[in-house]
C-alpha positions in Angstrom: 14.1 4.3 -5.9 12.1 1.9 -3.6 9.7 -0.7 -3.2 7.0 -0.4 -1.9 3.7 -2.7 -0.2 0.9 -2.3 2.0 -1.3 -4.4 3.5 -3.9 -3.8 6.9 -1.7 -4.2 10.0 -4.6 -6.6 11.6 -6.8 -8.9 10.1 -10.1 -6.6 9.0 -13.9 -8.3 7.5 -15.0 -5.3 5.8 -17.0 -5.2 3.2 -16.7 -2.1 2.6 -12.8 -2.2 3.0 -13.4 -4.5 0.1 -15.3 -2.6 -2.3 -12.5 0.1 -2.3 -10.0 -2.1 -2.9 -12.3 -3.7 -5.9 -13.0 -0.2 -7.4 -9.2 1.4 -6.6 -6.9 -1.7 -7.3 -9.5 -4.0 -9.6 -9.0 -6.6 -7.7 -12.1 -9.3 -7.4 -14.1 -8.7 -4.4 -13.7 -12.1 -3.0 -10.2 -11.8 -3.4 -10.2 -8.6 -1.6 -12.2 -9.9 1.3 -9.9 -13.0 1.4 -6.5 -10.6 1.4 -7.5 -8.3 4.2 -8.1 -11.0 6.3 -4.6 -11.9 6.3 -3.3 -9.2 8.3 -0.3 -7.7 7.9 0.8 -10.7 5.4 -2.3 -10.2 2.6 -0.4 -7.3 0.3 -3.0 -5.9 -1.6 -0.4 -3.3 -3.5 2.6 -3.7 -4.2 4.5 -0.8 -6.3 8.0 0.4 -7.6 8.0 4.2 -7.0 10.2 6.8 -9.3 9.4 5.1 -12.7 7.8 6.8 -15.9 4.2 5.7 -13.9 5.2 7.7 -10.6 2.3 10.2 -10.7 -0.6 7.5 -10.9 1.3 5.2 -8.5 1.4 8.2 -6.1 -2.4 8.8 -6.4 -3.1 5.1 -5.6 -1.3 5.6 -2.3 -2.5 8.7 -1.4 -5.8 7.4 -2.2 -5.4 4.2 -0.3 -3.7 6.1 3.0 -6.8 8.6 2.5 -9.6 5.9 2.5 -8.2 3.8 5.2 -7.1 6.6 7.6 -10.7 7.5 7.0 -11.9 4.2 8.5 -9.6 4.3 11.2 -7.8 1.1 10.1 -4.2 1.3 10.6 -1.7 -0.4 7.3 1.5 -2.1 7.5 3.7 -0.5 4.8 6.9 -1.9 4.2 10.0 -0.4 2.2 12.7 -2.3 0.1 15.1 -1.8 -2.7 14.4 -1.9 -6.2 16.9 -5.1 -6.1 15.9 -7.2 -3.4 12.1 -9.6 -3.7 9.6 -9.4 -1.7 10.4 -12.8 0.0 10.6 -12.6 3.6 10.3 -8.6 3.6 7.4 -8.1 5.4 8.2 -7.7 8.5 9.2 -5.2 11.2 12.8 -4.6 10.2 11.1 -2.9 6.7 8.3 -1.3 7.8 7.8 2.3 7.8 5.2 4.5 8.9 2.5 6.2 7.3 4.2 9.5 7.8 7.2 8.5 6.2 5.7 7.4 3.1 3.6 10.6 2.5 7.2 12.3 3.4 8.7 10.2 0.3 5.6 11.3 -1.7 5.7 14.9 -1.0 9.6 15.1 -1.5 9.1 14.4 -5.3 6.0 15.7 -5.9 5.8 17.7 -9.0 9.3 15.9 -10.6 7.2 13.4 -12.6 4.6 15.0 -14.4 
């Protein structure tokens, strides 16, 4: 099991960016706006994988890596343990790659259904 969170790498003023994360996550679109323009440090999702909600988590990823590869906007997706808190994880010494995360997606696809 893992944690997982992803935020844009760079700050982004997208409106569009926004709206997506409005109609995908629910958040409010101001409140979208306002966390992509943190970077790297605005976590718009934040997510335990492997529990009884794995397959809908694993949509909202995939949907979210899908949409924002699609804009060419490149995310900052950091990794922990189901023990540790997010304070002071995202950084470098966390992060993993987009690839990686798909790889961790596709390795239990099909075990949670």
């Amino acid at each position: 099991m893992s944690k997982i969170s992803i935020s844009v790498s760079q700050p982004l003023d997208n409106i569009d960016a926004a709206k997506f994360l409005h109609k995908t996550l629910g958040m409010s679109l101001v409140a979208a706006k306002k966390t992509l323009g943190y970077g790297y440090e605005g976590v718009f999702f934040t997510a335990e994988l492997f529990l009884n909600d794995y397959p809908q988590v694993a949509k909202k990823i995939r949907s979210i890596l899908k949409y924002f590869d699609s804009i060419g906007v490149e995310l900052y997706i950091v990794e922990i343990s189901p023990e540790e808190d997010w304070e002071g994880k995202i950084n470098d010494d966390n992060r993993i790659s987009r690839d990686e995360l798909i790889h961790i997606l596709d390795e239990s696809e099909g075990n949670y259904e």
